[in-house]
Each structure stands twice: as C-alpha cells, then as structure tokens.
Backbone bond lengths (Angstrom), bond angles and torsions (degrees), N, CA, C in turn:
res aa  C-N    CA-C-N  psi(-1)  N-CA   C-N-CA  omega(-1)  CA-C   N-CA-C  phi
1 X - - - 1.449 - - 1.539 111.50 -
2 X 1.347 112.58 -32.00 1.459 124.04 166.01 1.486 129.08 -52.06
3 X 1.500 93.26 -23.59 1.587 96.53 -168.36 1.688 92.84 -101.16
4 X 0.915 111.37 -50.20 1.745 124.92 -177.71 2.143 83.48 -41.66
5 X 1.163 134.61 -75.09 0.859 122.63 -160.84 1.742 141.55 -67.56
6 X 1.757 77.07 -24.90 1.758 87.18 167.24 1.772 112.54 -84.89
7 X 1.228 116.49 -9.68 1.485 126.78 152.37 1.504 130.35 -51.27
8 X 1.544 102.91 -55.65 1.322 102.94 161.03 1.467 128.46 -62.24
9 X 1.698 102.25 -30.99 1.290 93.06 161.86 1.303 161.93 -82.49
10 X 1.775 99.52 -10.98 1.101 115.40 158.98 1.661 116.73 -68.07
11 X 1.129 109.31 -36.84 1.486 103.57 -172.04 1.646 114.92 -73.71
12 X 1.356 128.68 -36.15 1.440 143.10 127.00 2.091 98.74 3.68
13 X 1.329 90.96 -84.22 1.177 95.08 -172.02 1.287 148.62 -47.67
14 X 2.136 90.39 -38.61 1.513 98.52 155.80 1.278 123.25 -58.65
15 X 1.659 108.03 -35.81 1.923 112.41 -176.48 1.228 101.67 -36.37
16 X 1.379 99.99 -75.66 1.799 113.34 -176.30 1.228 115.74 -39.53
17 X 1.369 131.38 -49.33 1.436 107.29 171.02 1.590 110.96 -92.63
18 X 0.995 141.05 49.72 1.394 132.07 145.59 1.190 105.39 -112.44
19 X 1.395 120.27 -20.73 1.629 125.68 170.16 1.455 97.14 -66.88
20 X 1.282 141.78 -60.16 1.236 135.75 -160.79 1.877 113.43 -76.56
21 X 1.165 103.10 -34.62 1.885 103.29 166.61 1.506 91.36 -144.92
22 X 1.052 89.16 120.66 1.235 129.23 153.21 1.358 131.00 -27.85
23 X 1.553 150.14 85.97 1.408 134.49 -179.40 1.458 98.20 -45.31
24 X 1.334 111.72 135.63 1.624 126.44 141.35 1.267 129.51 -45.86
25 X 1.371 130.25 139.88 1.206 128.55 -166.14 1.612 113.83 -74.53
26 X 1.395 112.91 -43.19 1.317 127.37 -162.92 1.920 103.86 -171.17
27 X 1.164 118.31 130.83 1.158 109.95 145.56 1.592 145.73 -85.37
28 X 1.506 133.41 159.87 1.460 99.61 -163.82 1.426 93.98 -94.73
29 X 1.093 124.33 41.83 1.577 124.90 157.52 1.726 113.12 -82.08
30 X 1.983 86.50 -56.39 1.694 101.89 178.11 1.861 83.92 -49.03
31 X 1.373 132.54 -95.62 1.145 122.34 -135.31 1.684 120.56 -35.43
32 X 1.843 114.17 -40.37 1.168 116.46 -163.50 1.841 100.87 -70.44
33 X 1.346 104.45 -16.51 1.411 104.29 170.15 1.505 114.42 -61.04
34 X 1.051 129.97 -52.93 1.441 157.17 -171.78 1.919 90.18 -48.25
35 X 1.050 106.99 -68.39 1.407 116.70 -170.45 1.562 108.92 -97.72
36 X 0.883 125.87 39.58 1.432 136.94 174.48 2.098 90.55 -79.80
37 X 1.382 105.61 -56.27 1.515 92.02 -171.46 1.534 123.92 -46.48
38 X 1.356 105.14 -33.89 1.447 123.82 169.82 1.477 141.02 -22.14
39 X 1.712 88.91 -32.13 1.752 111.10 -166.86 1.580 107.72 -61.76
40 X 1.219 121.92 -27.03 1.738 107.36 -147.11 2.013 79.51 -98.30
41 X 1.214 118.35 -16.45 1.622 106.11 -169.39 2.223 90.21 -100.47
42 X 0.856 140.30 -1.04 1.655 131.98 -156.62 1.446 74.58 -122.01
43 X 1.293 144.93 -42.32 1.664 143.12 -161.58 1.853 88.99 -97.08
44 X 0.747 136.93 21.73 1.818 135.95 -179.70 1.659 101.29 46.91
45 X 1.317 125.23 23.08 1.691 88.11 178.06 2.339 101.55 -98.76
46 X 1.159 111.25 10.98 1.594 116.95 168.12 1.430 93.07 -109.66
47 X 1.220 104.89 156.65 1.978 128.82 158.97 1.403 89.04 -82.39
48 X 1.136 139.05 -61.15 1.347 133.21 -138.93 1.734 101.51 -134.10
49 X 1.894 116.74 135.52 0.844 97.09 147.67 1.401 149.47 -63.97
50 X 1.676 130.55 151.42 1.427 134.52 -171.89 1.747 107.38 -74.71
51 X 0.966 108.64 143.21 1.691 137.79 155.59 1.792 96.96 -11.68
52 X 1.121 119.42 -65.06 1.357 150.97 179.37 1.534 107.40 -42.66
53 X 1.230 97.94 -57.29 1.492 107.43 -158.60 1.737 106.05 -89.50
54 X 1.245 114.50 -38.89 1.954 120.01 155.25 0.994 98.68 -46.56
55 X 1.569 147.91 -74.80 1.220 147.49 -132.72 1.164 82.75 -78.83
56 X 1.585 146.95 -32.91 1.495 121.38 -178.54 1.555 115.12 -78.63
57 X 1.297 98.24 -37.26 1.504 104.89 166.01 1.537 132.16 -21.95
58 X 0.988 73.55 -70.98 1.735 120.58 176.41 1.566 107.84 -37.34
59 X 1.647 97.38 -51.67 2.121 114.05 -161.26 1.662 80.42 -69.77
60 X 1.481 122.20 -53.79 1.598 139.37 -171.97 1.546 103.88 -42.00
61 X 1.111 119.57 -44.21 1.517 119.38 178.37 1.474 104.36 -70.53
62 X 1.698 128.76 -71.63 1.099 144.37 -160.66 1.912 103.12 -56.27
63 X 1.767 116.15 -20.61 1.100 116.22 176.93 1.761 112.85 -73.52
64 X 1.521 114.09 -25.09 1.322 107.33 -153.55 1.739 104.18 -76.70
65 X 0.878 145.82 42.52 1.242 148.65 -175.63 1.387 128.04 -65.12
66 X 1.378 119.87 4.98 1.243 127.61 176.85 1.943 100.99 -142.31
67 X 1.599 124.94 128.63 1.144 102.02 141.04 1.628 151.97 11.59
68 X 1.154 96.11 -91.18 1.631 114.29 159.73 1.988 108.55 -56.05
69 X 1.052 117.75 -31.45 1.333 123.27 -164.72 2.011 89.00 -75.06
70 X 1.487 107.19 -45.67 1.722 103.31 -176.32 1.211 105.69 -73.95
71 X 1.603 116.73 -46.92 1.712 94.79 179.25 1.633 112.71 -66.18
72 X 1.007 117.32 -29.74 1.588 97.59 171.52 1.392 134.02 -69.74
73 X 1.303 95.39 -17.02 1.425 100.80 173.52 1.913 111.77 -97.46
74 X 1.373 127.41 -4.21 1.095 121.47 147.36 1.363 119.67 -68.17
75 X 1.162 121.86 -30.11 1.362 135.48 -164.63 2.107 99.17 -66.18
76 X 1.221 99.42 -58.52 1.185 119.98 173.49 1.787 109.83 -44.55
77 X 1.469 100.99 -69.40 1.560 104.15 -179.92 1.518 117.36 -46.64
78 X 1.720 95.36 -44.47 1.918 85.50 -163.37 1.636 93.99 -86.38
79 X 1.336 136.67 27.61 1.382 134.31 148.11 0.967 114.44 -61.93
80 X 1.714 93.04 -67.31 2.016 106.95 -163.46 2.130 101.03 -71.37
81 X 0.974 99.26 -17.30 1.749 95.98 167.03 1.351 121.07 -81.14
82 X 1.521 104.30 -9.40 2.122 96.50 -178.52 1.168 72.67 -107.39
83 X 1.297 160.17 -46.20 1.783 143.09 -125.59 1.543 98.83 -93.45
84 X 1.455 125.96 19.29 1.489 114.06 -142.68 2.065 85.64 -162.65
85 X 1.394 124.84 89.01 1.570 106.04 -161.03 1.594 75.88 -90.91
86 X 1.206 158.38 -39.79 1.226 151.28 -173.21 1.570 115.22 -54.67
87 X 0.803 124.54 0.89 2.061 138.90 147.20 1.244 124.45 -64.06
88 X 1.272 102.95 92.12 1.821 120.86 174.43 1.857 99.24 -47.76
89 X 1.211 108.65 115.02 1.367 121.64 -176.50 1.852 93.43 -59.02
90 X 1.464 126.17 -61.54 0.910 128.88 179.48 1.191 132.09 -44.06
91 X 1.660 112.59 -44.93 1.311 125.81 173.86 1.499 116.81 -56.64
92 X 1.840 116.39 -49.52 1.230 131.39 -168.77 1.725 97.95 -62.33
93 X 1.424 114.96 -29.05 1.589 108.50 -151.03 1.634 89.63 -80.30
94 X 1.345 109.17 -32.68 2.058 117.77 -146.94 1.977 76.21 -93.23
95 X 1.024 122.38 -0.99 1.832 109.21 -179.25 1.678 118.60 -58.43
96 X 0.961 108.90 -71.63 1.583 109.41 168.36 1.299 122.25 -58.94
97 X 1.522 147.83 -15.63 1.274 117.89 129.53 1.000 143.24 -92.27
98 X 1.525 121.70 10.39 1.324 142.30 131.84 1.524 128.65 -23.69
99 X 1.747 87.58 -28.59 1.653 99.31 -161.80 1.692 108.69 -117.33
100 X 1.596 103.70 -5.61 1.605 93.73 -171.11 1.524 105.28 99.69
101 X 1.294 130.29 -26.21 1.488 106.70 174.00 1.644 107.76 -140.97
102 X 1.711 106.76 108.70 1.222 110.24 176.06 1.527 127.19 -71.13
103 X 1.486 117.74 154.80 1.494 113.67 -155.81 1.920 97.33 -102.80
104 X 0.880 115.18 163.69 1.596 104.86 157.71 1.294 127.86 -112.68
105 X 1.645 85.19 56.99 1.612 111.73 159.59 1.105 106.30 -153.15
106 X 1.237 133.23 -159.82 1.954 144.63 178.06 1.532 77.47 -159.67
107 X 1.750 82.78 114.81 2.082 104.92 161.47 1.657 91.97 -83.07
108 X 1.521 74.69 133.32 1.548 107.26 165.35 1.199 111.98 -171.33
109 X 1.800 127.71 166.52 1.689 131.46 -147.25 1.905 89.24 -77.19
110 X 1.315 110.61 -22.52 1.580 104.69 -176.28 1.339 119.41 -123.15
111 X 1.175 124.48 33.14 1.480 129.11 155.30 1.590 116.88 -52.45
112 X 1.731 119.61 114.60 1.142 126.52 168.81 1.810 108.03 -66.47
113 X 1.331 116.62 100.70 1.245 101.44 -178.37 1.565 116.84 -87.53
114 X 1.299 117.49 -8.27 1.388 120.00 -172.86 1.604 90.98 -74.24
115 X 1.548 146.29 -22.52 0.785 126.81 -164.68 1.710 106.16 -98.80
116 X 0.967 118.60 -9.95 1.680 122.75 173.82 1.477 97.91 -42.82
117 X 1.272 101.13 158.38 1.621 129.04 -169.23 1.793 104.84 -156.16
118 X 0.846 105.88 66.84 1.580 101.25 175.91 1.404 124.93 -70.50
C-alpha cells in the first residue's frame, strides 16, 4: 500500500511541475538533427533529396502543431540557413516540396518569421 502511494505521489508531482514549466516542444538542435541528412542535396552536391532527409522533413512538418510551434521552428531554419553560406538558397527553398510535405513558409537566409500566419 506504501508503494501504490508514494507512486501516486510521484506522479502528482510531475503534474505539478509540468503544469508550472512547461516541456518544450523541440529544440532547434533536435530540428538541425532531423535535417542533418539534408546537407549533400541544400549544399548542391545530390540532384535529389535522400529517403533520409524527407523523412526528417516530414517529422519537421508533423512537429509544427501550434502557431508559436511554426514560428519557432522558422526561427530555427532561417538560423541553420544563414550559419551555413554553402546552402543553395534555391535548393533549401524547393526542399519541402521536394520532399512531399510543404511548409507554410519557404526557408530561406531572410524569411520574416514573425510574420508567418499558418
């Protein structure tokens, strides 16, 4: 009965603190992970993005689920697109329908993301 109860209480506890801060959705570390396969087709040395690199795409779309969740995750993209001058502006923009799932934005080094409206 002891254990049954300090169970409930731990889990109690997590409530309370996920009620009080919030888990994060994603970091833009996780994302550049996601699209790490990406590099050899956004830098021109593929014609086509890889299997690999859609399927991250892809998680990148299925993540944006909140408003705030797309501008942060533009925020993220047009980082790892200025931090990187070897990124075919063209390639990065044509990526997500390249891949099967369009964004409601076009990555590029100057996307205003505060102004997205998804």
């Amino acid at each position: 009965m002891k254990g049954v109860i300090a169970s409930v209480l731990v889990v109690l506890a997590i409530m309370v603190q996920v009620m009080v801060e919030p888990i994060e959705a994603f970091t833009c570390g996780e994302l550049a992970m996601k699209v790490m396969p990406c590099a050899p087709y956004v830098t021109g040395s593929a014609v086509q993005p890889s299997p690999e690199c859609c399927n991250g795409v892809k998680t990148l779309k299925s993540m944006m689920v909140t408003k705030d969740d797309t501008r942060e995750m533009c925020k993220c993209l047009k980082a790892a697109a200025s931090a990187y001058p070897s990124i075919k502006d063209e390639a990065i923009a044509a990526l997500p329908d390249k891949c099967g799932a369009p964004l409601p934005f076009t990555i590029s080094k100057n996307m205003n993301c505060d102004k997205i409206n998804p």
